[in-house]
C-alpha positions in Angstrom: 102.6 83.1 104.2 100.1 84.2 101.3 101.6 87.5 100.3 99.8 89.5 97.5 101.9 92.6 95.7 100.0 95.6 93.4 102.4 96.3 90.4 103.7 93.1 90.4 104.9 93.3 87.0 107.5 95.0 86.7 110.4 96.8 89.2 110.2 96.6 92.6 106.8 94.6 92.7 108.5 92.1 90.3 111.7 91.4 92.6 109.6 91.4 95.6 107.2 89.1 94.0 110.1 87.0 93.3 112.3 87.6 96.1 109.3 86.4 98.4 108.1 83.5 96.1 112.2 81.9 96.6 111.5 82.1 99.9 109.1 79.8 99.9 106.0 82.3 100.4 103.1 82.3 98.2 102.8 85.5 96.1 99.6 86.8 94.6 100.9 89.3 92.0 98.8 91.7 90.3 99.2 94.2 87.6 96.6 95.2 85.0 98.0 93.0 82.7 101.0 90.8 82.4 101.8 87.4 82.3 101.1 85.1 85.3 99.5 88.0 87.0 96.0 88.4 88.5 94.6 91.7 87.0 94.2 94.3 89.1 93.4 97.7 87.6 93.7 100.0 91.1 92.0 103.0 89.9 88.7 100.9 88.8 86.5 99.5 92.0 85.0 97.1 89.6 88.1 95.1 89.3 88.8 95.8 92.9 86.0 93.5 93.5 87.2 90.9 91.3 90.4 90.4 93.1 88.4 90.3 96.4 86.1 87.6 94.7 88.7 85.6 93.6 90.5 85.2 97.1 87.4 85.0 98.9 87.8 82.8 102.4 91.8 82.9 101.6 93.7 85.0 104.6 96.5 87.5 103.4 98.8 87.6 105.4 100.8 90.4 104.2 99.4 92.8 101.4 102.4 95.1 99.5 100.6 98.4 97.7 103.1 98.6 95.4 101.3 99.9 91.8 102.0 103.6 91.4 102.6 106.3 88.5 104.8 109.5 88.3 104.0 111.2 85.7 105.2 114.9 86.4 108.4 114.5 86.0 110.4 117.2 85.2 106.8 119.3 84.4 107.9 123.1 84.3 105.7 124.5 87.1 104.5 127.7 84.9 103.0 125.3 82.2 103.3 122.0 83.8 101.0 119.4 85.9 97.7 119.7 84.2 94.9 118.6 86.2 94.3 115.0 84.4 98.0 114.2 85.6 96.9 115.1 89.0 93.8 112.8 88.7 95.4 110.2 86.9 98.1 110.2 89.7 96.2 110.4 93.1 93.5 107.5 91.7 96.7 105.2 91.3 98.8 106.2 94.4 96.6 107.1 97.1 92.8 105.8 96.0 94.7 102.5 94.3 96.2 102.1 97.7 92.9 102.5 99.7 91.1 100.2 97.7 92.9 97.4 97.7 93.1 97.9 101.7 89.1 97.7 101.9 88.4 95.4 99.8 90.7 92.7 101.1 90.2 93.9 104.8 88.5 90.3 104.9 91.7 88.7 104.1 93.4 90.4 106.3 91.1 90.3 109.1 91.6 86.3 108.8 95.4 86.8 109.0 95.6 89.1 111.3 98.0 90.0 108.7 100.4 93.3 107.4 100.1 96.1 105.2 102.9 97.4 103.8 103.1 100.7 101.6 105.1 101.6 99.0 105.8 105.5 99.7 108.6 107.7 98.7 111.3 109.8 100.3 109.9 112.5 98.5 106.7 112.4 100.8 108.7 113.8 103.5 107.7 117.7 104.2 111.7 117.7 106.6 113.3 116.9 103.0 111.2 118.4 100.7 113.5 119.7 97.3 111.0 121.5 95.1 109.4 119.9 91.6 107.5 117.1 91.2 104.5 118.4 92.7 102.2 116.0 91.7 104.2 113.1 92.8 105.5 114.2 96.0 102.2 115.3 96.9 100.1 111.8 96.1 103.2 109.9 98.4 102.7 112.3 100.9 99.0 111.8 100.9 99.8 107.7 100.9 102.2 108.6 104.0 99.5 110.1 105.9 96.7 107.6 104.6 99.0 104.5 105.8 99.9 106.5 109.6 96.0 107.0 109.6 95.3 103.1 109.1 98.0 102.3 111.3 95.9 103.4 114.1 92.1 102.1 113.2 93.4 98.9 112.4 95.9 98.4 115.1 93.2 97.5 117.7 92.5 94.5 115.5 96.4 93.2 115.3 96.7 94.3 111.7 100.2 96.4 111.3 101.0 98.9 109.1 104.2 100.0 107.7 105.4 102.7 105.0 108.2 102.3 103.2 110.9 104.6 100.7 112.6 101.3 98.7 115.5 103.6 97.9 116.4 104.7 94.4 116.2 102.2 92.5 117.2 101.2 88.8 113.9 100.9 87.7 112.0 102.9 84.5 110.3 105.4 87.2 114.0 105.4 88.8 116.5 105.4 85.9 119.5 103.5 85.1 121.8 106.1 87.1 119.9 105.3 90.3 122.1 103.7 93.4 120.6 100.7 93.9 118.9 97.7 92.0 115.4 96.5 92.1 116.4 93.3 94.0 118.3 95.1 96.6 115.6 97.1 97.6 113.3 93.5 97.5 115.7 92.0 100.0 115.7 95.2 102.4 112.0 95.6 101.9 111.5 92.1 102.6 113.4 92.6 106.0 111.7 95.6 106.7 108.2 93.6 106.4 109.5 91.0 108.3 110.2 93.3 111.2 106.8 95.3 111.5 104.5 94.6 114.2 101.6 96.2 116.1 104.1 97.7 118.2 106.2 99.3 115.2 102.7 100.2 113.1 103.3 103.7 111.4 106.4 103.1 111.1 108.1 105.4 107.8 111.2 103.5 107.1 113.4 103.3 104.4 115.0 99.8 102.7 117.6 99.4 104.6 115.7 100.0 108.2 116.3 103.9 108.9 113.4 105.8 110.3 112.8 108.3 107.8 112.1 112.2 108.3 108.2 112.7 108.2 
């Protein structure tokens, strides 16, 4: 399979990236910079279009929106959560993630191929906790984006699924989270391999629990 992972770089993009390329798949990895990567800047449509020029005529068979920010965290909300954090945040984690799902709808298309979306628990509105507003907000708005797409596309065989990879050691994550960045590759990994057009929409976590909308 031609697999291509946003945010490829570092955490969870990284062990996906390499979880998938050991098993045997070919990974497309972008970041907006880094080593071995193709650049992808998600906020900017130009290099959108780059990407989409440089695997023109190649099907994708699965595409992972991984990139994403939180930046909020820990804003006090009397003071907190200016309005270039929510800008910065929602043209990362909800317009990144649209993007790079039309611009390589070609790709797809040629596949007939998966979309796979890196949410949060904290988009659920059953467990919401308070805080964070900014964050919680854009993963909600990449919930509802992905169910949305899971239905136009579905009519063409293209599956979409949305996905909390747990909390994970990572630098958004921190060192006390509960699991590590290639645990929640080999779950996620499963869980990809698992959606169809019959399970599209699906909101799953890692380790293959539905998870509260």
């Amino acid at each position: 399979m031609h697999i291509v992972i946003t945010g490829a770089n570092r955490g969870i993009g990284r062990a996906l990236a390499e979880h998938l390329a050991g098993a045997g798949h070919s990974v497309t990895g972008t970041a907006r910079s880094g080593e071995g990567m193709q650049r992808l800047d998600v906020t900017d449509r130009k290099s959108h279009a780059a990407l989409a020029a440089s695997l023109a005529g190649k099907p994708v068979d699965l595409l992972v929106c991984n990139a994403g920010v939180y930046i909020d965290k820990g804003q006090p909300l009397e003071t907190g959560f200016a309005p270039e954090l929510w800008e910065r945040t929602f043209a990362t984690n909800v317009t990144g993630v649209f993007l790079t799902v039309q611009e390589l709808l070609p790709n797809l298309r040629a596949a007939k191929g998966k979309i796979a979306i890196i949410s949060s628990q904290m988009a659920s509105q059953t467990n919401a906790a308070g805080g964070s507003y900014i964050y919680r907000a854009s993963k909600a708005a990449a919930l509802n984006l992905g169910r949305n797409l899971a239905q136009d596309l579905k009519r063409e065989g293209i599956a979409v699924g949305i996905y909390h990879p747990g909390w994970v050691q990572t630098d958004m994550g921190g060192g006390a989270a509960a699991i590590t960045p290639e645990e929640s590759a080999r779950g996620l990994a499963q869980r990809f391999d698992a959606l169809s057009v019959a399970t599209t929409g699906c909101f799953e976590t890692w380790d293959g629990r539905a998870h509260p909308l």
